[in-house]
N, C-alpha and C positions, 0 to 999 in steps of 0.2 A: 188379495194379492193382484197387480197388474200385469196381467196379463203380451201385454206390448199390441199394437198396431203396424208391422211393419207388410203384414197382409193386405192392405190396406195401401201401398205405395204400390204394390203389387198389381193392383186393383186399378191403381191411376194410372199405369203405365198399359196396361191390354182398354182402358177406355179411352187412350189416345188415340191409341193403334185404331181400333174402329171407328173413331173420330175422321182422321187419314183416313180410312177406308172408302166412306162414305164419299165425305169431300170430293175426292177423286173419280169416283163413277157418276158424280150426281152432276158435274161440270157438263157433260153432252147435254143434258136435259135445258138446261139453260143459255144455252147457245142454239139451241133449234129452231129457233126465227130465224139467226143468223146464217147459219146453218142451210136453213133452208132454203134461202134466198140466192145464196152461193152455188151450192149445187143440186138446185133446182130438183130436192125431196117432196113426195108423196107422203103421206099416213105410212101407206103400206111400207115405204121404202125405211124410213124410223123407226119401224114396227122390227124391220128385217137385223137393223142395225142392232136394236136393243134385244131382240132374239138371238144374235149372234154369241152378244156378252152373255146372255142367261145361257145359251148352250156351253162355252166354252167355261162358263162358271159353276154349270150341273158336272162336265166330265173330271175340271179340276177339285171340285170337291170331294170325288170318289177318290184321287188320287192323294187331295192333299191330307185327309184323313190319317190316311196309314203313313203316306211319309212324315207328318207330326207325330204318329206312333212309334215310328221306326228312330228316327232322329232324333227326337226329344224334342219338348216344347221351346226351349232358347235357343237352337239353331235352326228349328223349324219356321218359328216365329219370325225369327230374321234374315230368311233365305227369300220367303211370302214378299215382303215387305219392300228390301229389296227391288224383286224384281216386276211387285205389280209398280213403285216408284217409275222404273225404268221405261217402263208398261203404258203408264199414263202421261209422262213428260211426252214420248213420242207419238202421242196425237197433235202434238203443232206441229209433226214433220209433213201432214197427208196432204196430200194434193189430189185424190179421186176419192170418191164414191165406194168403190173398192177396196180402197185404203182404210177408210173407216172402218170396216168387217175384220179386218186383219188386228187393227188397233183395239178393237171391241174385244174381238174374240182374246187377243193379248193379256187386255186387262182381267176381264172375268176367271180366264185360266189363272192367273197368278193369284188375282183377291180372294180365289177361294181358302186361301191358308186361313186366311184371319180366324173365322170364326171356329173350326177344328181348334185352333192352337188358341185364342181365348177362354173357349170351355175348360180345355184340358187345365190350362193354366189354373181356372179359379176351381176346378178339381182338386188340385193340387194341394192349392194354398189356404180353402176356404172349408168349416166345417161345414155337415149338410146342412146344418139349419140356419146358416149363413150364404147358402149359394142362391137361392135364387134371389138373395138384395144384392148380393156384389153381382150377379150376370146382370139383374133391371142394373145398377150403376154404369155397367162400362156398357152395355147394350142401348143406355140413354149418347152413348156416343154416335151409333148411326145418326139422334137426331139430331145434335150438336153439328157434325158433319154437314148435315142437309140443313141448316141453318147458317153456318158460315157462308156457305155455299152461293147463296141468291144474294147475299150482302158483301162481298168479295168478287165472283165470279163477271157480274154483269160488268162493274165497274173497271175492272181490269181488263176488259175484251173491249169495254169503250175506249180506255184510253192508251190501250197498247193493242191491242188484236185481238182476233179469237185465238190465234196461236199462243201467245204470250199465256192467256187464262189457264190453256194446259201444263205448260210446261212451268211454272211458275207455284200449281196447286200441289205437280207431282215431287215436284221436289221437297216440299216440305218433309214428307215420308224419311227422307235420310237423315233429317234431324233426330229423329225418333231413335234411330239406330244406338245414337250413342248413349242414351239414359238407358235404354235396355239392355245393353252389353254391361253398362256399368252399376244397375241395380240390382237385375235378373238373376236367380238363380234356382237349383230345386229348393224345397226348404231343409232338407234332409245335409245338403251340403251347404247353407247359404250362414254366412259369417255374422252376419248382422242381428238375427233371428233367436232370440230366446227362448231356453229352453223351455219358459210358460208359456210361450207362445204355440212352440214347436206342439206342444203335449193337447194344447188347447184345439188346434186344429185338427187332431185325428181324436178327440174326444168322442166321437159318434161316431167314429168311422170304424167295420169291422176287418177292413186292409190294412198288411204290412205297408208304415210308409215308406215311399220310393227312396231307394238310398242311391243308385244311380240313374244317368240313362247313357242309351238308350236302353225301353224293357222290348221284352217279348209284345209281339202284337199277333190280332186272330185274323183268320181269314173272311173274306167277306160272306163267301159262300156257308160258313158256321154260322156268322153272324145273322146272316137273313134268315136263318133256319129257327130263331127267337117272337116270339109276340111280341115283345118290347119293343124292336130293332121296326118293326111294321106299324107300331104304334106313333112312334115319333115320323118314321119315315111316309104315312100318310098323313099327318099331322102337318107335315113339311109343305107336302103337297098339293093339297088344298089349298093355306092359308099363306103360304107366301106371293103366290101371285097377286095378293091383294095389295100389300106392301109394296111389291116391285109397282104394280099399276100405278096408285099414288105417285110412288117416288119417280117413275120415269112420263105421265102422264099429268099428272097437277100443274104443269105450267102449262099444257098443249089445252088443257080443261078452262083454265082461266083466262086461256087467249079466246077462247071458242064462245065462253058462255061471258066475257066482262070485257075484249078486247083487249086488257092486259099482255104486255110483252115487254123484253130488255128488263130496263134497271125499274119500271113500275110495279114488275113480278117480285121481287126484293122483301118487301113487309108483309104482302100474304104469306107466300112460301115458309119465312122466316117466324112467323108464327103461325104456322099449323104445326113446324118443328117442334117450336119450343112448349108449345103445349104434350107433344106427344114426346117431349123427354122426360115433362112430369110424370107421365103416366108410366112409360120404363122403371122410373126407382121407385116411384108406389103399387108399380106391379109386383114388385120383388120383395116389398116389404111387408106387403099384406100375407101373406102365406106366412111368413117369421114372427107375424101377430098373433096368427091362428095356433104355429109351433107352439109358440113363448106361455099362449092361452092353456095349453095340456092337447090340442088336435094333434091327430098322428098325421105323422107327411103326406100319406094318399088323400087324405080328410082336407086336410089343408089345401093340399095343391089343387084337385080335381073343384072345391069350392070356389076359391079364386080365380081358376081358367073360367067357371061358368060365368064366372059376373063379367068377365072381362067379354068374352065372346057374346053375351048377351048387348052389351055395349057399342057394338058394329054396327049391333041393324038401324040404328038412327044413319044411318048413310043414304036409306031410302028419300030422305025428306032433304039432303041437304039442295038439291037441285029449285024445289017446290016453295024451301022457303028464303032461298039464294034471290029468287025473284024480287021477295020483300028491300031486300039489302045484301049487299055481295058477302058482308063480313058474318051472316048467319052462315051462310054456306062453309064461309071459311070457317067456322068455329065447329062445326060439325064434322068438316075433314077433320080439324084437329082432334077432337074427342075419339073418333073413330079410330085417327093413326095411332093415340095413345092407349086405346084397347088394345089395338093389335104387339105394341110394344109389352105391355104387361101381359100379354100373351105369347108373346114368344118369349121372353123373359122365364117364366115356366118351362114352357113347350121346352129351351133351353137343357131345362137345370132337371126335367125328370128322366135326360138319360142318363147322369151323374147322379141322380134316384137311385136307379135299378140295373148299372150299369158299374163294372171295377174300372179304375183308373186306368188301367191298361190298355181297356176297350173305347173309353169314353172318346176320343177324337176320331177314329172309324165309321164310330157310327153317327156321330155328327157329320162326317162326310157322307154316308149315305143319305142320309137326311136332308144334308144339305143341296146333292143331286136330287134326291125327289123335290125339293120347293123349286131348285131352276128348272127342270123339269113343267111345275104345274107351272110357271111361270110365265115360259114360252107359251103355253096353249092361249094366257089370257092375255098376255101381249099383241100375240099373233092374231088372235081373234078378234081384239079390238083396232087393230089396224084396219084389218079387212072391215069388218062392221062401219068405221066412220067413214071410209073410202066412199063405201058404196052408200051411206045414209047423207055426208056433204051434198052431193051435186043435188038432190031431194029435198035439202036445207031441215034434215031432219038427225043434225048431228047431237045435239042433247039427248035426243030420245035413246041413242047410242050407247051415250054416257049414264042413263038412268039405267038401259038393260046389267050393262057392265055392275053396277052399284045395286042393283038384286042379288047376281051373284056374290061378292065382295061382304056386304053384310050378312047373309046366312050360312056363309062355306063356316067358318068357327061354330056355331052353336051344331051342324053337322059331324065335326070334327068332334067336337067333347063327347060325344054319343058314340063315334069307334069308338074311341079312346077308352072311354068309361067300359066298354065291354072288350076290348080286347085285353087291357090290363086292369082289371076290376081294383087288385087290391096295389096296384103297381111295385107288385112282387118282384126281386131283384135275382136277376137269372144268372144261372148259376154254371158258367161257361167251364169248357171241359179243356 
C-alpha cells in the first residue's frame, strides 16, 4: 500500500528556508575585499564583525528555541524569516563601521529561528528512522546557500554595488513566505496528508501526535539538568566553530594563500559547497542503512558520526599539499566541509533521538547558543592570531595552527558524547 510522500514537500520547503539562510549571512564574506578597502578593516576588525553575528546568533538561539516552542513551528518559522529578510536587506543602508555590528548583530539574532524551527519541523513530520536523511537533505541547503552565494553575490556588487548584493539576496527570503503559508501545516491538521501517511510517520514514534499548537514547553533550567541536553550542547560547541571558520574565512584563506578575490573567488568557493552538500544527504543516509540493516539507532548513529568526524583530520595537509596545486587544497576543504555536514546532520537528529517533540526546539536552541558560543572564541582568535602573524609574513602558519584545531575538535567530541550518552537513552522529562 502507498504510503503518500507529502513529508517530503515538507522537507523541500525547511531546505529552502536554510538555503535563504545561508545565502544571506555568507554575502559579507564575499564582499570583504571590497569591504575592506572602503572602510579601511583590519583582520581583527572582521573578526569583530563576524563575532558580533555569532554572539547575537548564540543569544537568539536561546531565545528562538522556546519561542518556536511556544508558538508552534508555522508561525514561528515565519516570524524568523521574516524578520532575518528585513535584517539582511538592511546592510545596503550602512554607512559606518559601526553600522555593520548593528546589521550583524541584527541578522544573527533573527537567523537563529531557522534551525530550532527546521528540526522541530522534520520532528514532526518525519519517522525516526527517516530523520536524520530529511535533516542531511535540507541541512545540504546551508551548502546550496554558500554556493549560490560566490556565483551571484560577486557579480551583482560588480555590476550594481556592494549595496545592491544585499538588499537584492535579502529579499529573496519573502518569496518563501508564500509556499510556506500555503503548504505548511501540522500533520495532525494538514488536509493534504493521508491517513497511510499520517500512521506511517508516528510508526516508531512512542508520542501522542500533536494535534494542536501551540504545546506546553520546558524550562531551560530542567532542561540543562539532563546528559542529553549537555551532550548535544557541547557537541555544538566544539564543532561548529569549525564550520563558521570555513564559512566566514575561506575566501580571506584563498586570498592569503592564491591571491584569489572578487568574482575569481566564484568556482572555488562554489565547489567546496557543492562537494560538502553531498556529504549532508550521505551523511543522513548512512545511519538509515545501518537502521534498514537490523543496527539499533545509538549503534547506528554513534558509527556514522565516527567516520564522519574521522574525516576532518585530512584538513592538516590541505595547506602542505595546496602547494602542489590550489585545487588539492580546495578539494580537501571540500571533503572536510562535507564531514562536518554529515556530522552535524546527526549531531542534528539525536536530540529528536532522545528528546519529545515538545522539548526538541529548546534544546536545539541551547545547542545552538553553545556552537555561537564556541564559535566566537575561534573567530576571535583567529583574527587576533593573523593580525599579529601578517606583518611577520607568517599568516599560513596561522591558518595551519587554526586547522589543527578544526580537524581534531569532532573525533574529541564523539568521545563525550560516547560517554555521556552511552546508550543515547531518551530522557524522560517530568
Amino acid at each position: 500500500m502507498a504510503i503518500g510522500k507529502y513529508r517530503w514537500t515538507i522537507c523541500a520547503l525547511v531546505f529552502f528556508a536554510t538555503t535563504i539562510n545561508y545565502l544571506d549571512r555568507q554575502v559579507i564574506s564575499l564582499l570583504k575585499s571590497v569591504l575592506d578597502a572602503e572602510f579601511q578593516w583590519t583582520k581583527t576588525d572582521y573578526a569583530n564583525i563576524t563575532m558580533c553575528f555569532q554572539l547575537a546568533y548564540a543569544i537568539g538561539m536561546l531565545g528562538a528555541g522556546r519561542l518556536v516552542d511556544k508558538m508552534g513551528t508555522k508561525i514561528g518559522y515565519a516570524l524568523s524569516l521574516v524578520l532575518w529578510s528585513i535584517a539582511a536587506m538592511g546592510h545596503g543602508l550602512i554607512r559606518t563601521t559601526s553600522g555593520f555590528f548593528v546589521a550583524r548583530g541584527a541578522l544573527g539574532l533573527t537567523e537563529a529561528g531557522n534551525f530550532p524551527a527546521a528540526i522541530k519541523t522534520i520532528t514532526e513530520w518525519f519517522p525516526k528512522k527517516e530523520r536524520s536523511f530529511a535533516t542531511g537533505i535540507f541541512n545540504a541547503g546551508t551548502n546550496i546557500g554558500a554556493i549560490v552565494a560566490p556565483l551571484t553575490v560577486p557579480f551583482i556588487a560588480e555590476a550594481y554595488g556592494w549595496r545592491a548584493a544585499f538588499v537584492i539576496t535579502g529579499a529573496i527570503g519573502l518569496i518563501w513566505l508564500i509556499f510556506w503559508f500555503l503548504l505548511y501545516e501540522v500533520p495532525a491538521k494538514h488536509k493534504k496528508l493521508s491517513k497511510e501517511e499520517f500512521e506511517y510517520i508516528h510508526s516508531d514514534n512512542d508520542e501522542t501526535p500533536v494535534q494542536a499548537e501551540p504545546v506546553k514547553s520546558y524550562s531551560w533550567a530542567m532542561l540543562f539538568g539532563y546528559r542529553q541536553t549537555w551532550a548535544f550542547a557541547l557537541g555544538k560547541f566544539f564543532t561548529d566553530g569549525p564550520w563558521w571558520f570555513y564559512l566566514f574565512w575561506l575566501p580571506d584563506f584563498l586570498k592569503e594563500q592564491y591571491g584569489l578575490e572578487g568574482t575569481t573567488l566564484a568556482m572555488p568557493v562554489a565547489v567546496v559547497y557543492t562537494i560538502a552538500a553531498f556529504g549532508s544527504v550521505f551523511g543522513g543516509w548512512l545511519p538509515l542503512y545501518f537502521m534498514r540493516s537490523g543496527w539499533p539507532v545509538a549503534r547506528a548513529r554513534k558509527t556514522a558520526m565516527f567516520i564522519y568526524a574521522a574525516l576532518c583530520v585530512p584538513i592538516l595537509s590541505a595547506q602542505t599539499l595546496g602547494e602542489f596545486n590550489m585545487w588539492y587544497a580546495i578539494l580537501i576543504v571540500g571533503l572536510v566541509t562535507a564531514a562536518h555536514q554529515a556530522w552535524s546532520a546527526n549531531l542534528y537528529t539525536i536530540v529528536s533521538d532522545m528528546f519529545p517533540k515538545k522539548a526538541v526546539a529548546s534544546v536545539i536552541g541551547i545547542g545552538g547558543m553553545a556552537g555561537a558560543l564556541g564559535s566566537i572564541l575561534v573567530s576571535k582568535s583567529a583574527g587576533y592570531l593573523f593580525d599579529y602573524l601578517k606583518p611577520l609574513g607568517k599568516i599560513q602558519t596561522g591558518y595551519f595552527w587554526v586547522f589543527i584545531f578544526c580537524g581534531f575538535a569532532y573525533l574529541a567530541v564523539w568521545i563525550i558524547i560516547h560517554f555521556l550518552v552511552p546508550g543515547m537513552k531518551k530522557a524522560e522529562l517530568k
